[in-house]
Each structure stands twice: as structure tokens, then as C-alpha cells.
DOTI-509177 format. One record per residue (C-alpha): residue in three letters; x, y, z. Coordinates in Angstrom, 2 decimals, m for minus. Layout:
! residues N
  type       px       py       pz
   ALA        X        Y        Z
...
***
This chain:
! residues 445
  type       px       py       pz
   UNK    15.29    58.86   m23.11
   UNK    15.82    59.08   m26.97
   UNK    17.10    55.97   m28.53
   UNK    20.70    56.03   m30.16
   UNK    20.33    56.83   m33.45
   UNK    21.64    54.17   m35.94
   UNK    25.51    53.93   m37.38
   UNK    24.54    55.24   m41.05
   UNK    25.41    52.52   m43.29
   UNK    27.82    53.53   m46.29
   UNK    26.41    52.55   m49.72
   UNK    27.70    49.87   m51.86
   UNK    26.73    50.98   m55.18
   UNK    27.53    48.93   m58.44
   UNK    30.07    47.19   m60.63
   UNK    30.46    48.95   m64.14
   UNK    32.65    48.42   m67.25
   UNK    35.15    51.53   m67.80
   UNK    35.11    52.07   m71.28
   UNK    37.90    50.96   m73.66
   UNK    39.81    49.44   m70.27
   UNK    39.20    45.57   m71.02
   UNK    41.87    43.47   m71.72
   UNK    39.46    40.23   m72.21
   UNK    41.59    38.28   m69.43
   UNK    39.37    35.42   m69.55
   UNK    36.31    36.01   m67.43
   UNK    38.15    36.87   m63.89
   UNK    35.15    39.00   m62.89
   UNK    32.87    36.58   m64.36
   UNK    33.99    33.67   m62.61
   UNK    34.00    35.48   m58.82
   UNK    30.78    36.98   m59.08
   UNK    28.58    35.77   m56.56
   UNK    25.07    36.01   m57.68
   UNK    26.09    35.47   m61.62
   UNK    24.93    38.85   m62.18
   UNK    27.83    38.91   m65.22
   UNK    28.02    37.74   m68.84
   UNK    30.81    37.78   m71.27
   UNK    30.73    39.35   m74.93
   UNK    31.98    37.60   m77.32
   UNK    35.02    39.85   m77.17
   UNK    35.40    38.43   m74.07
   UNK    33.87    41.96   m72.04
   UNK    31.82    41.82   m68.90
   UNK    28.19    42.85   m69.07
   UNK    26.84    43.60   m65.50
   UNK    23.16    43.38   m64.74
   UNK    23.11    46.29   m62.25
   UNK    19.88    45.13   m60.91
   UNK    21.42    41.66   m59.60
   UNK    24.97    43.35   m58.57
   UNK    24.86    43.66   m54.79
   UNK    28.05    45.70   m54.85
   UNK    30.57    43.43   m53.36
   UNK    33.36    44.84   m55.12
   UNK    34.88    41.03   m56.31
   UNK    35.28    41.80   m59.63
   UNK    36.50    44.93   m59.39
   UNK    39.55    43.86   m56.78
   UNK    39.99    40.67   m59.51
   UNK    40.68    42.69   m62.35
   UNK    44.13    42.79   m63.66
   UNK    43.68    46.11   m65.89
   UNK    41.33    48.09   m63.59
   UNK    39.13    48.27   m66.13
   UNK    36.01    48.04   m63.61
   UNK    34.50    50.45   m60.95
   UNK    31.69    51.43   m58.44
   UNK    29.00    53.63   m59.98
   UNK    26.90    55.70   m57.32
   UNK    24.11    57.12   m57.77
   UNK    23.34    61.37   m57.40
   UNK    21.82    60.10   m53.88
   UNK    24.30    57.39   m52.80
   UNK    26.90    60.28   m53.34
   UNK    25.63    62.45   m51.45
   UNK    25.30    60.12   m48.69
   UNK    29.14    59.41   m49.25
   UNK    29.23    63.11   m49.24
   UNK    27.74    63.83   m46.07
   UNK    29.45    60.95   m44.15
   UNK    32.97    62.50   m44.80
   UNK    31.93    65.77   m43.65
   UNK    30.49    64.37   m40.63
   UNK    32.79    61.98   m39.91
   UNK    30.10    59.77   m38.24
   UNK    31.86    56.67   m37.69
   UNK    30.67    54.06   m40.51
   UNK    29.59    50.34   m40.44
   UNK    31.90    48.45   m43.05
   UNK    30.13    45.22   m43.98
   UNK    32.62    42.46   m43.29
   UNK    32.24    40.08   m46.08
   UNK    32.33    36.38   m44.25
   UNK    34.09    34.49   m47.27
   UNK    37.33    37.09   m46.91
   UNK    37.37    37.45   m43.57
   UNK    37.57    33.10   m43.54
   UNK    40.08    33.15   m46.27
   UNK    42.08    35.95   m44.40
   UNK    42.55    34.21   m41.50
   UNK    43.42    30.77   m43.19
   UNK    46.08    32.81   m44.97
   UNK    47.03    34.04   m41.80
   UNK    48.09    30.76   m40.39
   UNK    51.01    30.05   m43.52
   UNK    54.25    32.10   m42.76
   UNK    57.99    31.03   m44.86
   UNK    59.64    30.06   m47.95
   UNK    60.70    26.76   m48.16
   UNK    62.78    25.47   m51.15
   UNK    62.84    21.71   m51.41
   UNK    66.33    20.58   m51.96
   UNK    66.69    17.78   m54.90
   UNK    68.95    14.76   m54.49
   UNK    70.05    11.65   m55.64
   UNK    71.91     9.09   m54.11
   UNK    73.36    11.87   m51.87
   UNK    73.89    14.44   m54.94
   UNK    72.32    17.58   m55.14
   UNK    70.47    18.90   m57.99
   UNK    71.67    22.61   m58.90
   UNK    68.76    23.88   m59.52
   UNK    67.86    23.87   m55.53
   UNK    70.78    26.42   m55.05
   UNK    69.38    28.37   m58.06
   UNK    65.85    28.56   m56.11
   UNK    67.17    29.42   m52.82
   UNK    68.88    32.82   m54.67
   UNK    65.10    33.76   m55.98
   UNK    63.55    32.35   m52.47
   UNK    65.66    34.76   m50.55
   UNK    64.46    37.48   m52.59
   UNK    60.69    36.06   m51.85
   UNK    61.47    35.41   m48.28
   UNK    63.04    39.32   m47.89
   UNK    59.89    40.85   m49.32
   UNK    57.35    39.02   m47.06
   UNK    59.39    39.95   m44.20
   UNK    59.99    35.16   m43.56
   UNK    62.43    32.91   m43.22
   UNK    63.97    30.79   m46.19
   UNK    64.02    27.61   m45.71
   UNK    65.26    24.41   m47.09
   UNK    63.83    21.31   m47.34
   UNK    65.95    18.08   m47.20
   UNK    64.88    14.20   m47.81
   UNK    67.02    11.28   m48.14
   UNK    69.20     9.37   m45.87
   UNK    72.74    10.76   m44.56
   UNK    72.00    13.55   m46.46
   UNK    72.78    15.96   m43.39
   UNK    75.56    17.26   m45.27
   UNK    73.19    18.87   m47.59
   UNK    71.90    21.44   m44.97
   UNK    75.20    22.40   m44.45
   UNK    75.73    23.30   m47.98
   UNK    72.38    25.34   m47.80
   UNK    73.29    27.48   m45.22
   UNK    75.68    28.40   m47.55
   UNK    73.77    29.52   m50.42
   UNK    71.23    31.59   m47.80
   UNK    68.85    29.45   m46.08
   UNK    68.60    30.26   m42.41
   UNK    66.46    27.01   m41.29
   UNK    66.39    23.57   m42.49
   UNK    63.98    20.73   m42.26
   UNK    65.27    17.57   m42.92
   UNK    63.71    14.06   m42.70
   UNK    66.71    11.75   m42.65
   UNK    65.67     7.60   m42.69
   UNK    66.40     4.86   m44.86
   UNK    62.83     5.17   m46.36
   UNK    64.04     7.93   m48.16
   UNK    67.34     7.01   m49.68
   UNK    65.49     6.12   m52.75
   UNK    63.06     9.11   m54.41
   UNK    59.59     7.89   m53.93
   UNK    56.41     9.36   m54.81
   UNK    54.35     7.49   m51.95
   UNK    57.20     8.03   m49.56
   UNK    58.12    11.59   m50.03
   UNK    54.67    12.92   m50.66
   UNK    53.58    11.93   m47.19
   UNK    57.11    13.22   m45.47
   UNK    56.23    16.12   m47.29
   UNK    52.50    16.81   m46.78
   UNK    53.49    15.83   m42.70
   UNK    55.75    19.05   m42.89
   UNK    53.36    21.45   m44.68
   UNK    50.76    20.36   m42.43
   UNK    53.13    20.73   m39.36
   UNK    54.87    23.87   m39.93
   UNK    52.62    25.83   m42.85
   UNK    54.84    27.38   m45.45
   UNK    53.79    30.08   m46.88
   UNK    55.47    29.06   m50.53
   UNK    57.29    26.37   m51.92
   UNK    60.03    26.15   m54.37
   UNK    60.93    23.33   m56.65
   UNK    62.84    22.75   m59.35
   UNK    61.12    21.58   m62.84
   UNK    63.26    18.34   m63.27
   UNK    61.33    14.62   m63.43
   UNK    61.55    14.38   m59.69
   UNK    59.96    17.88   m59.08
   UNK    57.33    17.66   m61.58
   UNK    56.14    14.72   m59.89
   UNK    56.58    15.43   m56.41
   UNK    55.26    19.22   m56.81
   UNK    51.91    17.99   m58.52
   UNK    51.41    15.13   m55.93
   UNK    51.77    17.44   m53.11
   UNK    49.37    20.24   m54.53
   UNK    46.59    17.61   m55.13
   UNK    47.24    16.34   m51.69
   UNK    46.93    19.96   m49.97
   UNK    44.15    21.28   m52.25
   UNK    46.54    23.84   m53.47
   UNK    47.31    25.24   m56.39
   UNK    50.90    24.83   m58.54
   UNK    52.50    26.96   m61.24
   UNK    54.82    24.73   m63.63
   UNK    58.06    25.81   m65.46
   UNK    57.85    29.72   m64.06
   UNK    60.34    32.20   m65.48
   UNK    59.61    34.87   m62.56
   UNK    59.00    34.79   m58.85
   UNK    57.74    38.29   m57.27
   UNK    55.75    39.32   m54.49
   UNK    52.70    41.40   m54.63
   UNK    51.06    44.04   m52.22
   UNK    48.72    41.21   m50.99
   UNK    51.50    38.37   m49.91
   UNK    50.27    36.79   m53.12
   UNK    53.32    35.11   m55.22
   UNK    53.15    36.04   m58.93
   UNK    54.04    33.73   m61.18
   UNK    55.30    34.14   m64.39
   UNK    55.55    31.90   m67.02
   UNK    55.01    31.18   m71.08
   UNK    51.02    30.55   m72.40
   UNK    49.59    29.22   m74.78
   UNK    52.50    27.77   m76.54
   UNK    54.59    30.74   m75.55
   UNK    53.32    33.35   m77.54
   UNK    52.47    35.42   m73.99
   UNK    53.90    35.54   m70.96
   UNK    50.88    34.77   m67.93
   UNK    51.03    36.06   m64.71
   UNK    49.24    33.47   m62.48
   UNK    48.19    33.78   m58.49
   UNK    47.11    31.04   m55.86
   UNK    45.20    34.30   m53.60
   UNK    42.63    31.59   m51.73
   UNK    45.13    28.79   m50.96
   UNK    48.06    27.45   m48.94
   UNK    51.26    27.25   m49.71
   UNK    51.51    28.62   m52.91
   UNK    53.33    26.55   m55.44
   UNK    55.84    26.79   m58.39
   UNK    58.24    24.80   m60.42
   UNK    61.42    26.43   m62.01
   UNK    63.25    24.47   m65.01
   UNK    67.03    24.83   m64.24
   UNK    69.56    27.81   m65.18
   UNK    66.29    29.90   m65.24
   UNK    67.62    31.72   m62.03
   UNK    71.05    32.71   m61.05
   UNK    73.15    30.89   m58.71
   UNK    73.18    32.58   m55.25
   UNK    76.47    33.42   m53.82
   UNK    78.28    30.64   m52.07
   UNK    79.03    31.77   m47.93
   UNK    81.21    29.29   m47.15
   UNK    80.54    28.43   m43.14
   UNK    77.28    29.82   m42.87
   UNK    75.37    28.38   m40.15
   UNK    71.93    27.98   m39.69
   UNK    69.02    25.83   m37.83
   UNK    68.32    22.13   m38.46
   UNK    64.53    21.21   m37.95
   UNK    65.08    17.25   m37.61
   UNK    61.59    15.58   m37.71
   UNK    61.23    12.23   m37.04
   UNK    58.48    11.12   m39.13
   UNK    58.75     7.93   m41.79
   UNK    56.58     5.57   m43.29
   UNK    56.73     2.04   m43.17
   UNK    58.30     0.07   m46.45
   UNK    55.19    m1.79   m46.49
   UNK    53.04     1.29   m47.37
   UNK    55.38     2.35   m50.14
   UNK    54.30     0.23   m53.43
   UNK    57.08     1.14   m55.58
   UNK    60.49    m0.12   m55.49
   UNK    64.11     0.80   m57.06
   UNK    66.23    m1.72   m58.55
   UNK    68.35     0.29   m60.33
   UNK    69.48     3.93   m61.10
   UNK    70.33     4.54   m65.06
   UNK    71.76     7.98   m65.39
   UNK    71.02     9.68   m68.79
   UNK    74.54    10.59   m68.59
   UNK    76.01     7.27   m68.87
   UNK    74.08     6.27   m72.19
   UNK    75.91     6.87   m75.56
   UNK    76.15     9.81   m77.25
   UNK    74.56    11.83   m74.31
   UNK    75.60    15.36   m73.88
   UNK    74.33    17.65   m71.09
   UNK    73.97    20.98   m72.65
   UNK    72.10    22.78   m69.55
   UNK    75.97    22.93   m67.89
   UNK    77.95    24.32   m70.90
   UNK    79.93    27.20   m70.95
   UNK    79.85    27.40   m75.36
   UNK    76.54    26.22   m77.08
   UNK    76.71    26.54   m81.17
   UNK    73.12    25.64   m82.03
   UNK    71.33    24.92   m85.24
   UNK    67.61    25.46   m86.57
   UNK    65.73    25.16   m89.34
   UNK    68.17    26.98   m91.42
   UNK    70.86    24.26   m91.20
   UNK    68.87    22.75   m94.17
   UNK    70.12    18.67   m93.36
   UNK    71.34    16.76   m90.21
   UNK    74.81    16.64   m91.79
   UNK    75.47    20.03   m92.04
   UNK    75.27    20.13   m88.46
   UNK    78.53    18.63   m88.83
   UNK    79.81    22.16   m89.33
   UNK    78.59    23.19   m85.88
   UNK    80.46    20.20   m84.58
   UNK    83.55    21.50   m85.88
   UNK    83.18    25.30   m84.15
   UNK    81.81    23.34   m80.74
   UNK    85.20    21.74   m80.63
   UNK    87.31    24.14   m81.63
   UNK    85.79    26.72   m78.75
   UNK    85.32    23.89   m76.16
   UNK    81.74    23.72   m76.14
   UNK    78.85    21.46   m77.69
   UNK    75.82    21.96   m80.20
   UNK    72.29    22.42   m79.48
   UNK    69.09    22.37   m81.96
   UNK    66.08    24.23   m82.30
   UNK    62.93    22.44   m81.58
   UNK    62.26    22.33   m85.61
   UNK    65.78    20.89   m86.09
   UNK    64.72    18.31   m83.32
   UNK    61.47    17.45   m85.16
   UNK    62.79    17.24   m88.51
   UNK    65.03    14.31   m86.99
   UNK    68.73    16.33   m87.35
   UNK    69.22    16.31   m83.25
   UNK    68.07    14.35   m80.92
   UNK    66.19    15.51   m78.19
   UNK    68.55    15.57   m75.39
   UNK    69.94    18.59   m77.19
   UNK    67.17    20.53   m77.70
   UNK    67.06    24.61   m75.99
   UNK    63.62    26.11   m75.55
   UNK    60.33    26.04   m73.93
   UNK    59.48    21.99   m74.64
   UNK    63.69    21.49   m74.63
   UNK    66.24    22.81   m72.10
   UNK    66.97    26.11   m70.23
   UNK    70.92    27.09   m70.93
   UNK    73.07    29.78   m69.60
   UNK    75.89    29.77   m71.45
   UNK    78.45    32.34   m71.71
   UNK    77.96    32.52   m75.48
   UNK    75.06    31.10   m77.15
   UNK    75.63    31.26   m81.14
   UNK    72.07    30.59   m83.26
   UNK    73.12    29.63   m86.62
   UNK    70.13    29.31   m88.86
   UNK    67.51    29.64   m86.07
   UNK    64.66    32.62   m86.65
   UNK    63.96    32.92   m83.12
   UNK    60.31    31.79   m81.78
   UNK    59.70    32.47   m78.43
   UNK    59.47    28.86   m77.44
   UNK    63.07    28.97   m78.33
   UNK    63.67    32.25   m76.78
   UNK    62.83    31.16   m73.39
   UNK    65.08    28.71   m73.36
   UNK    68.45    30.46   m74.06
   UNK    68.07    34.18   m73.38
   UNK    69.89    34.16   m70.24
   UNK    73.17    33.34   m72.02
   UNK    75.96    36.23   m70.82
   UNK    76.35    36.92   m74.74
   UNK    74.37    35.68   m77.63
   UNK    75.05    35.63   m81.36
   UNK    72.94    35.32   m83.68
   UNK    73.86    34.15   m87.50
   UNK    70.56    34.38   m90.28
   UNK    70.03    35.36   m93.89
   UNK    66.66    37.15   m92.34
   UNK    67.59    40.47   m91.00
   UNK    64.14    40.70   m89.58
   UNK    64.30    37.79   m87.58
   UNK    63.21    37.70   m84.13
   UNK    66.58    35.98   m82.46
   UNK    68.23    39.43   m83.43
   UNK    66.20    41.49   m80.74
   UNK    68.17    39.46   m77.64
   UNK    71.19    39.02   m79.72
   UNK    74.31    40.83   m78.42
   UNK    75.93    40.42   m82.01
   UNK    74.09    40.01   m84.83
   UNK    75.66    38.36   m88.12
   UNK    73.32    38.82   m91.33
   UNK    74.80    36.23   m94.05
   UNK    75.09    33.09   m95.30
   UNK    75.88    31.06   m92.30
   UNK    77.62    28.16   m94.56
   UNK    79.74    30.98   m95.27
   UNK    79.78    32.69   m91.94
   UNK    80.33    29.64   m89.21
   UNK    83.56    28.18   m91.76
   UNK    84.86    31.26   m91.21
   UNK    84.78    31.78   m87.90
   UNK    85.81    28.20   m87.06
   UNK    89.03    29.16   m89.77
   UNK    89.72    32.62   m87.17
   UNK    89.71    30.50   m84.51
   UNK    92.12    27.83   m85.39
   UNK    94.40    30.36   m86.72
   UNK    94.31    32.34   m83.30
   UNK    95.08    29.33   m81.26
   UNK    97.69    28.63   m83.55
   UNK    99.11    32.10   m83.13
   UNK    98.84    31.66   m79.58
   UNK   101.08    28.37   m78.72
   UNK   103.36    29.81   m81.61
   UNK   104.11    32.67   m79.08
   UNK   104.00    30.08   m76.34
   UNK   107.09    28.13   m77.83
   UNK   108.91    30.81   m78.15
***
């Protein structure tokens, strides 16, 4: 009796560099290569030593531009060559690392978005993230979900439901009433260990950043800060956008090896959702807490940054008149003062105004500032850096005032006003206050 003959194995072949393709990305393939059979140019290009390369194909699935391939040899292709015209079944080597990682991937399913509070009051930016999670949760084929902390805060899953989460989990004890990092990390890293969400949402504020970065170090996951854009890739891998290297490029950066997958979103970066009044949902209610004992921080007191002199909010305005470098000395921003009122609105600053000492810092828009979405943003004297751009180029309309024709802030301005802007903002503050004047004339009579 002849022995079976052997399931013809299909040849691997090796990793090579297609010409002209490289985008020098920073050494992807040279960092998942696993028999360091690749070197980086100076140029920052992949040589391959095709004697070491076993053919796994790592590098080649890592890299963003495609700009690697298998080479065959004349003999390996026609052994490709024959197998498809025999269609002899063929033995795939299964590599053991992504077959592990596969299935731990597996195991994470959801989209939570953890719902910010204080003292019972919601942080906006949660509803923001739930609009962006559904749109997460709808291309994985999930759930959205919320995640609530504090105590009596019940209400606040209500008020979910209504901006589109279908589940809730809320931990609800006294523990909580105060934000924590001790106490709310381990509530937290209880539920992720519990129910495995496939990503999590939070908002960039001083209670996310901490929390968020906590939690990631806890779960040996990784954590994208101050994203401008959430999408979903072919892979279930969440790609996340946000500024580099000072802002000058926008990164694309993926957690494809770990669980959940993490990002922070600075507020008004995403739209609000759409309010369903009544919308019900289900409430997850977990009993777990820690004991006050194991917590070692304590509150005394709450000092809102809104209560302290002077303090404006600009992230909430409808009318932002900001200043930049242009404005030349912190009392000409005195003339922005005088617009802000007369349109109902308050001024802003450019980080270089901020710098120089003419603002202070609560009022600064961009990258290192605040993220606005105003219905007009007017940038008087500002040349328009993309660490500034960031930060306001969501507005509905944007006008833009400079002497510089050329200057960047006039490729996302819907108006743009080349002139002398000590000539220019007067002027429009005069047009103003004679149209309102014009208006409750016709009023009295």
C-alpha cells in the first residue's frame, strides 16, 4: 500500500523594498521583524538581508504605504504555479504569535464611553463622545455603552440613553462621590476586566487625562491623547488621529496587539449627538467599591476655575474675536474687547499672544490651548499655525483679518479680510453699533 503523498507546502519567499514606495514611517517593519533581519538607511528605508528573512510577511502587513512585497523566485513560482492549477489543497503555516493575539482580541467586544462628572454634573464632552462612539460602535457591528461613576448619579444614564447609548454600567457608592484616582481606577479596571470593552472613550479634560493614563498602565494597554478622529479599520483596529510633532502632521496611531483600545478627545472636537428625549436603555449596576481606607487621597474642597476673577470659558461661546501676534501690545486687545461686546461674545489669543504675556492662558485656542466651536470665529492678526488651526477650525464660519494675504488662517477661512486690522475691526465694531441702532429705532416705532 503506497503511502499518502505529502500536502505540498506553499513557499514563503522574501520581504523586498518596492522602489520609490517608502514613506520613512519610522522603522514599522524594522521594529516587527522577528529575526532582525532589517536595517534602516539613514533616510529612514528598510534594507532586508534576504538570507535571514524567513518570509513571515510582518513587515509587509505593517506597512502603512505598501511599499514592501514577497519576491519569489523562477522556482518558488512555479511551484505557486502548479499548486493553482492543481488545486491540491495547501498547508498554510499558522503563525503561533497571531493566532494568540487573535484570539485575545477575540475575547474584547463594545464601545464604552466613560461619562465625566462632578458633584452630579456632567461634563459635555461625554455626550460629544457618545455621537463619535456610535459611529465606532455601528461599524464593528457592538453596543455603545456608557460608563457612569459617582454617587446618585443614576440620573446620568438616563440622560445617556438619550444621546445613543443602549447599555450603561454604573458603579453608584459614596466612595465615588468625590473623583479619585485610587478609587476610580480600580472601579474601572474591575469593569474592563469583567465585561472586556473593545474601546474606550474619554474626554481630554484634567479628570480624563488622569484617569485614561492610569487605567492603560493598569491594563497593559495602549492610549492615544487629544485625538481629532475616531475610525474603524478593516481589522477592528481603531485609528487614531491626532497632531505630531508639534502639529506640523497629522499621525494616524493603532493599538493592533492590545485590549481595549484607548483615546482621549479634548472637548468641542466632535459634534454633539442628537438629544432622544425618553430613550431607554439597560442599566448594568455592579456592586463593586473599595474601602475609604485604601483610597490615600482626600477632597476638602472643590474650587471651580469658573468662580475665580476674570475667568472666561471660551470652549462654550457662540462669538470668539481672537488676537495673535499681529495685535502688536496687550492693550490693543482692548479693541477686540469692544467687538466681543458689541456681538455678545468674548476674545481669545493665539498661543504667541499668550506667551508674549497679552492674554492669559485661560483664553488661549489651539493645540496646547482650547478646542472652540463657535459660530463665528474672527482671527484678527493671527497667521494661522497649525497648532492654532486645530483648535478653532470647527467654528460654523470663520473670518480671518491679516495684512499677509498668504497666510495660512486664510485656507479654512470662510471670509477672508486682507487689511489693516486697526483699521478693519473699528470698522466693523462702528457697522455694528449702527445696525443695532437701526434696529430698536424701527423697534420704537
Amino acid at each position: 500500500m503506497s503511502e499518502p503523498k505529502p500536502k505540498p507546502k506553499k513557499p514563503r519567499g522574501v520581504a523586498q523594498l518596492i522602489a520609490g514606495a517608502c514613506i520613512a514611517c519610522g522603522a514599522r517593519c524594522q521594529s516587527v521583524c522577528p529575526v532582525n533581519c532589517i536595517e534602516m538607511t539613514d533616510s529612514g528605508e528598510p534594507i532586508i538581508d534576504t538570507v535571514k528573512c524567513i518570509g513571515c510577511q510582518k513587515c509587509v502587513k505593517i506597512c502603512p504605504a505598501d511599499a514592501l512585497e514577497m519576491y519569489f523566485t523562477p522556482e518558488e513560482q512555479k511551484i505557486l504555479a502548479e499548486l493553482v492549477v492543481s488545486a491540491v489543497p495547501v498547508e498554510e503555516e499558522i503563525d503561533p504569535e497571531a493566532a494568540a493575539i487573535a484570539a485575545k482580541l477575540a475575547q474584547y467586544r463594545g464601545v464604552w464611553v466613560f461619562v465625566e462628572q462632578t458633584e452630579g454634573e456632567p461634563a459635555k464632552v461625554s455626550w460629544e463622545l457618545l455621537g463619535v462612539g456610535a459611529g465606532l460602535a455601528a461599524s464593528l457591528g457592538v453596543e455603545l455603552c456608557a460608563l457612569v461613576i459617582g454617587e446618585n448619579v443614576e440620573h446620568l444614564c438616563k440622560e445617556a440613553f438619550a444621546y445613543g447609548a443602549t447599555k450603561v454600567y454604573l458603579l453608584d457608592a459614596p466612595i465615588y462621590y468625590h473623583y479619585r484616582t485610587e478609587a476610580y481606577v480600580e472601579g474601572c479596571c474591575h469593569l474592563i476586566e469583567k465585561y472586556k470593552p473593545e474601546v474606550i472613550l474619554m474626554g481630554a479634560t484634567g479628570m480624563g487625562r488622569d484617569l485614561a493614563g492610569a487605567i492603560a498602565t493598569r491594563v497593559a494597554t495602549g492610549l492615544t491623547a487629544d485625538c481629532t478622529g475616531l475610525a474603524i479599520d478593516d481589522k477592528r483596529n481603531l485609528m487614531q488621529t491626532r497632531p505630531a510633532f508639534g502639529g506640523n502632521i497629522m499621525a494616524t496611531i493603532m493599538c493592533d496587539k492590545f485590549r481595549p483600545q484607548m483615546s482621549t478627545v479634548r472637548p468641542n472636537v466632535m459634534p454633539m449627538p442628537e438629544y432622544r428625549a425618553g430613550a431607554e436603555g439597560a442599566i448594568i449596576r455592579d456592586p463593586f467599591t473599595v474601602t475609604e481606607e485604601s483610597v490615600l487621597t482626600k477632597v476638602i474642597e472643590i474650587i471651580r476655575d469658573s468662580h475665580s476673577k476674570g475667568a472666561v470659558d471660551i470652549t462654550g461661546a457662540e462669538f470668539i474675536i481672537s488676537g495673535g501676534r499681529g495685535m502688536m501690545a496687550p492693550e490693543n486687545f482692548a479693541m477686540l474687547q469692544e467687538l466681543a461686546d458689541e456681538l455678545g461674545g468674548v476674545v481669545g489669543a493665539s498661543r504667541s499672544a499668550v506667551d508674549a504675556g497679552w492674554m492669559p492662558g485661560d483664553r488661549q485656542v489651539g493645540q496646547t490651548g482650547k478646542t472652540v466651536r463657535p459660530k463665528i470665529y474672527i482671527a484678527c492678526g493671527i497667521s494661522g499655525a497649525i497648532q492654532h488651526l486645530v483648535g478653532m477650525q470647527d467654528s460654523d464660519i470663520v473670518i480671518a483679518i491679516n495684512r499677509d494675504s498668504h497666510a495660512p488662517i486664510f485656507e479654512v477661512a470662510t471670509y477672508g479680510i486682507v487689511g489693516d486690522l486697526f483699521q478693519v475691526v473699528p470698522a466693523i465694531t462702528a457697522k455694528i453699533r449702527e445696525l443695532k441702532k437701526q434696529g430698536q429705532g424701527a423697534r420704537g416705532k
